[in-house]
C-alpha positions in Angstrom: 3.5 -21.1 -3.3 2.3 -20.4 -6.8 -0.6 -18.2 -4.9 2.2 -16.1 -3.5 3.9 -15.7 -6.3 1.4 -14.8 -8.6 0.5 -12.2 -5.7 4.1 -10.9 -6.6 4.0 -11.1 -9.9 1.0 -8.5 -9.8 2.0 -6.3 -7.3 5.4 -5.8 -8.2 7.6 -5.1 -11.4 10.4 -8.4 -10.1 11.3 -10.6 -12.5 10.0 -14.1 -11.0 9.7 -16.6 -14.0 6.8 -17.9 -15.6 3.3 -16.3 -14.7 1.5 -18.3 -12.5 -1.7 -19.6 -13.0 -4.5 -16.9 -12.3 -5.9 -17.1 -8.8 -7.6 -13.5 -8.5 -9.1 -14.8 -4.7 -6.1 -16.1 -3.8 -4.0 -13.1 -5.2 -5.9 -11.0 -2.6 -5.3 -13.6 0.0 -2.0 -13.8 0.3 -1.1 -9.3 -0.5 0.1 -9.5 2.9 2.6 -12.0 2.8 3.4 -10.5 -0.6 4.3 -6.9 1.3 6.0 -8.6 3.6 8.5 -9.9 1.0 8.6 -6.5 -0.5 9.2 -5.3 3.4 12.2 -7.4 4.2 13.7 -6.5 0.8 13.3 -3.1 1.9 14.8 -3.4 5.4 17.9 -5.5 4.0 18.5 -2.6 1.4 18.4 -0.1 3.8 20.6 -1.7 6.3 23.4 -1.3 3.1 22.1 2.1 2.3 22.8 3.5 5.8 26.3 2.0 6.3 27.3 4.0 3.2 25.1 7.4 3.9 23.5 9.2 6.4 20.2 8.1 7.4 18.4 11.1 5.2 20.2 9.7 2.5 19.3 6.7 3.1 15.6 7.4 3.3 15.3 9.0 0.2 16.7 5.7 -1.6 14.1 3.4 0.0 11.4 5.1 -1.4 13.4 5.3 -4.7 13.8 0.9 -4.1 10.1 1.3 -3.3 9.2 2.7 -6.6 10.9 0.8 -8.3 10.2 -2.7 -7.1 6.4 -1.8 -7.3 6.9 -0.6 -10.7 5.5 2.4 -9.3 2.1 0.5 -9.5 0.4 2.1 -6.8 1.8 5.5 -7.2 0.1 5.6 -10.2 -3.3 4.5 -8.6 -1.9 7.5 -6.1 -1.8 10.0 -9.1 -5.1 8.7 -10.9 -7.2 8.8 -7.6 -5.9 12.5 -6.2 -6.9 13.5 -9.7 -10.3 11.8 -10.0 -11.7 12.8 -6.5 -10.5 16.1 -5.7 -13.4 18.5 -5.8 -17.1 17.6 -6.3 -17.2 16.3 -9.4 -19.9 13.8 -10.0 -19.4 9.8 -9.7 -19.1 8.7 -13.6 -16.8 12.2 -14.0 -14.7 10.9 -11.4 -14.5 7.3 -12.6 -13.6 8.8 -16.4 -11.2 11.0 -15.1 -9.1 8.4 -13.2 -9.1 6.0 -16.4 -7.3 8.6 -18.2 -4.0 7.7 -18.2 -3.1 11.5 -18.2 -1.8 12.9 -14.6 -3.1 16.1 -13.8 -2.0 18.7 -11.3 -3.4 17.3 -8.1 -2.2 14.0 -9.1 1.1 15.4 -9.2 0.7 16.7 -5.7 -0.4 14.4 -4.2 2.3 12.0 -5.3 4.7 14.4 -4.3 3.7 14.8 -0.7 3.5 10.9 -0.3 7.1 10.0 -1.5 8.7 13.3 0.6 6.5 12.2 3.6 8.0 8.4 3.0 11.6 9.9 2.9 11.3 12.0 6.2 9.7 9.5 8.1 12.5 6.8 7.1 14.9 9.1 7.4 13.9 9.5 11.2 13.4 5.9 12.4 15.6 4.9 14.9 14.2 2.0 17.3 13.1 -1.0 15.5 14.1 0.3 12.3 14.8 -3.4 10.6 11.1 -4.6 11.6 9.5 -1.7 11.2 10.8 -1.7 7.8 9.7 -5.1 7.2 6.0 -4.7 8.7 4.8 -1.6 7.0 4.7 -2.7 3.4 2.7 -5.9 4.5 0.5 -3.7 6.4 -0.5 -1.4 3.5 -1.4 -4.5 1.5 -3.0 -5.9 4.1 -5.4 -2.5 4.1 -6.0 -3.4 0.3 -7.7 -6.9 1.5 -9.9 -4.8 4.1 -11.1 -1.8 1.2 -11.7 -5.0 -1.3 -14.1 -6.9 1.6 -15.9 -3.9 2.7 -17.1 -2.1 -0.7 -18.2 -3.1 -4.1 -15.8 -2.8 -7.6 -17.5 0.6 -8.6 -16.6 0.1 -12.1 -19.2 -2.8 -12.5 -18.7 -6.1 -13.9 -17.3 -4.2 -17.1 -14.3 -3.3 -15.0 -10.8 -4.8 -16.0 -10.5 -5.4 -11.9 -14.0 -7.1 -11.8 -12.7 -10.7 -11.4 -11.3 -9.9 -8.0 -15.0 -9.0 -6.4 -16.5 -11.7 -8.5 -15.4 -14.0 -4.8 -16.8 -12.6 -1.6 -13.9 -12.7 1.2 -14.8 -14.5 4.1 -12.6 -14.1 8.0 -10.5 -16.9 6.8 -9.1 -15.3 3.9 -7.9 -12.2 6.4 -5.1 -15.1 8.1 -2.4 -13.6 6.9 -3.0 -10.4 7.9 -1.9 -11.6 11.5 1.7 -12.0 10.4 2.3 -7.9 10.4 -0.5 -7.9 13.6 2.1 -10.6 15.2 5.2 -8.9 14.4 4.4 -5.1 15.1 4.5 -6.2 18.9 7.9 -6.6 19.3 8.3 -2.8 18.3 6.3 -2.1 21.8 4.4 1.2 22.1 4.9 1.9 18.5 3.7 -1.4 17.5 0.4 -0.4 19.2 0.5 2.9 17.5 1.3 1.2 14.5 -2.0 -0.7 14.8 -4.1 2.3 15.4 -3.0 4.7 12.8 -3.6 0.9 10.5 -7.3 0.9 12.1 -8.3 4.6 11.6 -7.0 5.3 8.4 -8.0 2.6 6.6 -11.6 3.4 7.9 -11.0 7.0 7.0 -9.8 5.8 3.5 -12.9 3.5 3.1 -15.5 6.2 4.5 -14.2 8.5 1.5 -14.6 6.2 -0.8 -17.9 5.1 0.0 -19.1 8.9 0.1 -17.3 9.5 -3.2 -18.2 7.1 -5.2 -19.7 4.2 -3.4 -17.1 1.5 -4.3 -13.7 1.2 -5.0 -11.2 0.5 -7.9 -7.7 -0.3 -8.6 -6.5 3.1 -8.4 -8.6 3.6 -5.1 -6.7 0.1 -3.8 -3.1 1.5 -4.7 -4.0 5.2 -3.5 -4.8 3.5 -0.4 -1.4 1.3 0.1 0.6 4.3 -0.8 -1.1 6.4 2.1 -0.9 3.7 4.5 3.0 3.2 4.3 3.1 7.3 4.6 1.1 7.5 7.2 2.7 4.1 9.1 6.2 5.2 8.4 5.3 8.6 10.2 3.7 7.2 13.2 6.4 4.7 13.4 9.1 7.3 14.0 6.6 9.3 16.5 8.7 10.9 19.5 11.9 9.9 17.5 15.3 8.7 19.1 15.5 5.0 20.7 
């Protein structure tokens, strides 16, 4: 327990007493388990919002609980990364430019096209909308577990993130990534939709990286969870209606 809620603690802005001791390995571990607590406090919320407002309404203030609970953490990352790798700047450029905690105009964009592609998307969901509500979260922090496995910290060991890589990840620390896996079958075809739009952009996500600038970062990690629950809440409410 204190491993998930010290996993809490750091990826969201909820008050949840005392810090727990600090666990980087099994922080990562348990991400999630952590999204799936942020998921079914988002599907609980919006089954309130929508018996009050329409369902566009209602999409627009899950991203807004979104934000908000996250502390906009990863939107950040979002703003950071956009700004750092758009063009073809050069690797220590890009890794100076995304430490500045100034947002620049891509960052801006790019921030703004995730949260209006979050609101569409949940304001179209119609079968499974509780679960899928709940999964999605857990499955873009599940994707951060995957980027963190596969490529190196590319700020070095004089990185503020460099105690998370100091730990290879081994297959058993991937367990509870099977808890989304498990539960996106009960949404049926979209579950297995679900899965692939998971698989191919997360490998699409990693490739850039890699290219870019051959490792990854904090901001890399939340740029990549706030494109995953985009690009899973859009594939979710593929074809639309029940």
């Amino acid at each position: 327990m204190n491993a998930f809620i010290a996993s809490l603690q750091f990826i969201t802005a909820v008050p949840l007493g005392r810090p727990r001791p600090f666990d980087p390995k099994g922080i990562i571990v348990h991400f999630p388990l952590a999204g799936l607590a942020i998921g079914l406090a988002l599907a609980l919320f919006d089954l309130a919002a929508s018996a009050l407002w329409p369902p566009a309404v209602a999409g627009v203030l899950d991203v807004v609980l979104l934000a908000a609970v996250t502390g906009a953490f990863h939107l950040d990352g979002l703003a950071d990364t956009a700004d750092g790798l758009y063009g073809r700047r050069e690797r220590e450029k890009a890794l100076a430019i995304m430490k500045d905690s100034r947002v620049g105009a891509m960052g801006l964009v790019a921030v703004a096209c995730v949260l209006f592609a979050k609101a569409a998307a949940l304001g179209s969901i119609g079968h499974g909308r509780f679960l899928a509500l709940m999964v999605v979260p857990a499955y873009a922090r599940s994707a951060m577990i995957v980027g963190m496995r596969l490529l190196p910290y590319a700020r070095g060991k004089e990185g503020t993130g460099s105690a998370f890589f100091e730990t290879p990840l081994t297959a058993t620390d991937f367990k509870f990534v099977a808890a989304p896996v498990i539960l996106s079958l009960f949404l049926g075809w979209r579950g297995l939709l679900l899965n692939l739009f998971f698989a191919s952009t997360t490998a699409a996500l990693i490739a850039i990286y890699r290219k870019k600038l051959g490792g990854i970062t904090g901001d890399l990690l939340g740029a990549m969870t706030e494109i995953l629950e985009a690009v899973l809440f859009l594939a979710v409410c593929v074809g639309g209606g029940p």
